[in-house]
C-alpha positions, 0 to 999 in steps of 0.5 A: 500500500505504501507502494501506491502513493510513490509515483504521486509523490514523485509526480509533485516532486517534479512539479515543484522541481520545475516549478523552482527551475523556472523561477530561478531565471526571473531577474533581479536588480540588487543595486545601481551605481551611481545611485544619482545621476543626470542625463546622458550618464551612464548607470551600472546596474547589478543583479542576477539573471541580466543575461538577454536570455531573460530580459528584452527591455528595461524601463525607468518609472515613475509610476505613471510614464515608462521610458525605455532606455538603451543598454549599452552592455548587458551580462548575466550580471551587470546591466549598463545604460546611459540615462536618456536625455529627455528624462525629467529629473525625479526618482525613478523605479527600474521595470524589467519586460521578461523574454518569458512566455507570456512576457511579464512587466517586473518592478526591481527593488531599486530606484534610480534618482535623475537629477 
């Protein structure tokens, strides 16, 4: 009887398994050097999975206006970009757009002042 409920586990096993795998190659912006900048300067951003495997785009946000900047590098963990110049000065969130299947919008956990 115990014999039964193995391939149940091991199915959700499996499910979990992939589940995690899949996850793990979400992006994540940890930080962004300089934290200020101006106009025309180029930012360094870093985190994991910033390969162009798994990011199409990144935008600076203000929580209304989304402006996609041009990156200049990109890696599994560095990102670069110069800070466009009709960027109004403020405080703004980094919003990756995954390559994943539906593509998702995802707010970093760092912000980025323009002055």
């Amino acid at each position: 009887m115990r014999l039964s409920y193995f391939p149940l586990a091991l199915v959700g096993l499996l499910v979990i398994a992939s589940t995690l795998g899949a996850q793990a190659t979400y992006p994540r912006m940890t930080s962004v050097e300089p934290g200020t900048a101006k106009a025309g300067e180029e930012v360094t951003v870093a985190g994991q999975n910033l390969e162009k495997a798994n990011i199409a785009e990144v935008y600076l946000s203000d929580g209304e206006k989304d402006l996609k900047v041009v990156l200049t590098e990109q890696t599994a963990t560095v990102v670069k970009f110069k800070v466009p110049d009709a960027m109004k000065p403020g405080r703004f969130s980094l919003v990756v757009l995954t390559t994943t299947k539906p593509a998702k919008l995802i707010d970093q956990p760092v912000k980025l002042t323009v002055e």
